[in-house]
C-alpha positions, 0 to 999 in steps of 0.5 A, spaced: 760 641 649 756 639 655 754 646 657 753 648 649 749 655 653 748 659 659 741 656 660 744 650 662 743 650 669 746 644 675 743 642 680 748 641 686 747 636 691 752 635 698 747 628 699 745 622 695 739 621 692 735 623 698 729 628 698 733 634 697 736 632 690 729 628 688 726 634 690 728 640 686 729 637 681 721 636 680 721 643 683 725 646 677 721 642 671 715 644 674 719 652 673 721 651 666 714 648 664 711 653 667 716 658 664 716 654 657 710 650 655 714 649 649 720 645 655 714 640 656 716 632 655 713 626 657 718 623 661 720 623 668 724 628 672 730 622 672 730 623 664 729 630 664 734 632 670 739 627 668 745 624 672 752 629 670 756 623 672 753 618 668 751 622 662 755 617 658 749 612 660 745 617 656 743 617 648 749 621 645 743 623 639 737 625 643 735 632 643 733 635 649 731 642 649 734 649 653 734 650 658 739 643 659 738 642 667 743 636 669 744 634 677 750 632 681 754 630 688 761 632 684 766 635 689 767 642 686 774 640 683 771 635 678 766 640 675 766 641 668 770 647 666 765 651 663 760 650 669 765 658 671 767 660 665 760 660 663 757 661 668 753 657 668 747 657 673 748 653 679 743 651 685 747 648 690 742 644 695 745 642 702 741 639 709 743 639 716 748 632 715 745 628 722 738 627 716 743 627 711 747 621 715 740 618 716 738 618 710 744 615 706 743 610 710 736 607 708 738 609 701 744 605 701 740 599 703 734 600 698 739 601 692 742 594 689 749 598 686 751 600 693 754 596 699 749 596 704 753 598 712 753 592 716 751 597 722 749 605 723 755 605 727 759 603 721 756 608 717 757 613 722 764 613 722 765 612 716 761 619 715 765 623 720 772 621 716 769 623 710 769 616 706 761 615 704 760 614 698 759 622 697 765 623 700 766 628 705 760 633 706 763 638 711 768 639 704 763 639 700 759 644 702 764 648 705 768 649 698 762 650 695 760 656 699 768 658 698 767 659 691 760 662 691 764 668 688 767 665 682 761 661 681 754 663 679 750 659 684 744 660 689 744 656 695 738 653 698 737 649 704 732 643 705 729 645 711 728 652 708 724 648 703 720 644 708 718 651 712 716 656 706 716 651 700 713 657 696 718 663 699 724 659 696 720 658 689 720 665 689 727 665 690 728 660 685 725 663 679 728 669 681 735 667 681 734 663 674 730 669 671 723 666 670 717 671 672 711 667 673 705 669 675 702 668 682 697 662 680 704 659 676 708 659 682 701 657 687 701 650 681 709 650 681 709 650 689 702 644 689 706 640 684 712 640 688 709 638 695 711 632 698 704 628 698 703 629 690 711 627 688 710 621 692 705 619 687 707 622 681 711 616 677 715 622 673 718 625 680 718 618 685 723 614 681 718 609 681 720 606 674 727 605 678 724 600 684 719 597 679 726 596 674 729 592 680 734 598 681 732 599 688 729 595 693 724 600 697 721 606 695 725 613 694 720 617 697 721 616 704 719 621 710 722 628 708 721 631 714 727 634 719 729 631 725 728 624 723 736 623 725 733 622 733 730 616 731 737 612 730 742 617 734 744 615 740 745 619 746 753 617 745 753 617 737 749 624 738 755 628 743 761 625 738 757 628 732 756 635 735 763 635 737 766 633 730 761 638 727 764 645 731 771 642 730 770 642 723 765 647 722 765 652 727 767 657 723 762 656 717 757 661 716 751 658 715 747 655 720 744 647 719 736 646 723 737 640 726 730 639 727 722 642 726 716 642 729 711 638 725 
């Protein structure tokens, strides 16, 4: 079975493969190593922290050590059953969705397997209406967060990540039971940083681009606000508007932007 025992742990993702998904999937390896030195495998974080939907991909034989921690941008519907049965440890990863857009878009014009937009502004409608290749995002976060009682999930917001990247370690490793030392949690918190991911070829999925799979690097910026940099004045207004029209009930509250 898929999730054989509670300490299996899933990482959700409202987005793609953009920095938020790459990003804490090097955060919880560098928890569980320092957690479990036994956990420690020579392999990159994709191989570690494998596709859920695309598991079938993998080698049905190959061992992989407890925790089993898989990633995902499945709609809360096509989950595995015994992701709730078992409670299985969820950590959801959500972003302001302008940057989300933003980002999607380089990515959809870096990876070969997805058609690239012929504009941003047909990206963007297609956004809106939910027909990206995520689906919509506003449903996506909104139901996960409905079913924040039924599931065994701890939310983590992107922006938060690049405000206090330590304070929301702390939070990780409580909410997944690792009692680590400070000096654990300061080498945690190092290797992490955006500068050392983007050299590290376990965590920047460079075998990927050197594989011909992308045509540009995954590691882009990993800032917030970089949405300002392709809106338009026009494009910005219709987006506030649909926002507040499906979200204007939604507790949680997206940071557009951070001064660097």
């Amino acid at each position: 079975m898929l999730f054989h025992m509670l300490r299996s742990v899933l990482v959700i993702s409202s987005s793609s493969l953009t920095p938020s998904t790459v990003w804490m999937q090097q955060i919880l390896v560098q928890i569980m190593e320092a957690a479990q030195p036994d956990w420690v495998e020579d392999g990159t974080n994709r191989i570690r922290v494998p596709w859920l939907e695309g598991r079938l991909l993998e080698d049905p034989f190959r061992e992989r050590p407890d925790p089993r921690i898989f990633f995902s941008h499945l709609p809360i519907g096509m989950l595995p059953l015994g992701v709730k049965e078992k409670q299985i440890k969820v950590v959801y990863v959500w972003r302001n969705p302008k940057d989300v857009l933003v980002s999607y878009y380089h990515f959809a014009h870096s990876w070969m397997f997805i058609e690239a937009p012929q504009s941003f502004e047909d990206l963007f409608q297609q956004f809106l209406n939910g027909y990206a290749y995520v689906g919509s995002w506003f449903d996506h976060v909104r139901e996960y967060y409905a079913a924040r009682d039924q599931l065994n999930i701890h939310f983590v917001q992107y922006e938060n990540m690049l405000k206090d990247l330590r304070g929301e370690v702390v939070k990780i490793c409580a909410f997944l039971g690792k009692d680590l030392t400070d000096e654990a949690i300061d080498h945690v918190v190092e290797m992490s940083t955006f500068k050392n991911m983007k050299t590290n070829p376990k965590a920047n999925y460079k075998d990927l681009v050197e594989g011909i799979q992308y045509k540009t690097n995954t590691m882009r910026k990993g800032v917030a606000g970089d949405w300002k940099n392709l809106f338009t004045v026009a494009q910005n207004e219709h987006f506030d508007k649909v926002f507040k029209e499906k979200m204007s009930d939604f507790p949680l509250t997206c940071t557009w932007e951070m001064t660097q």
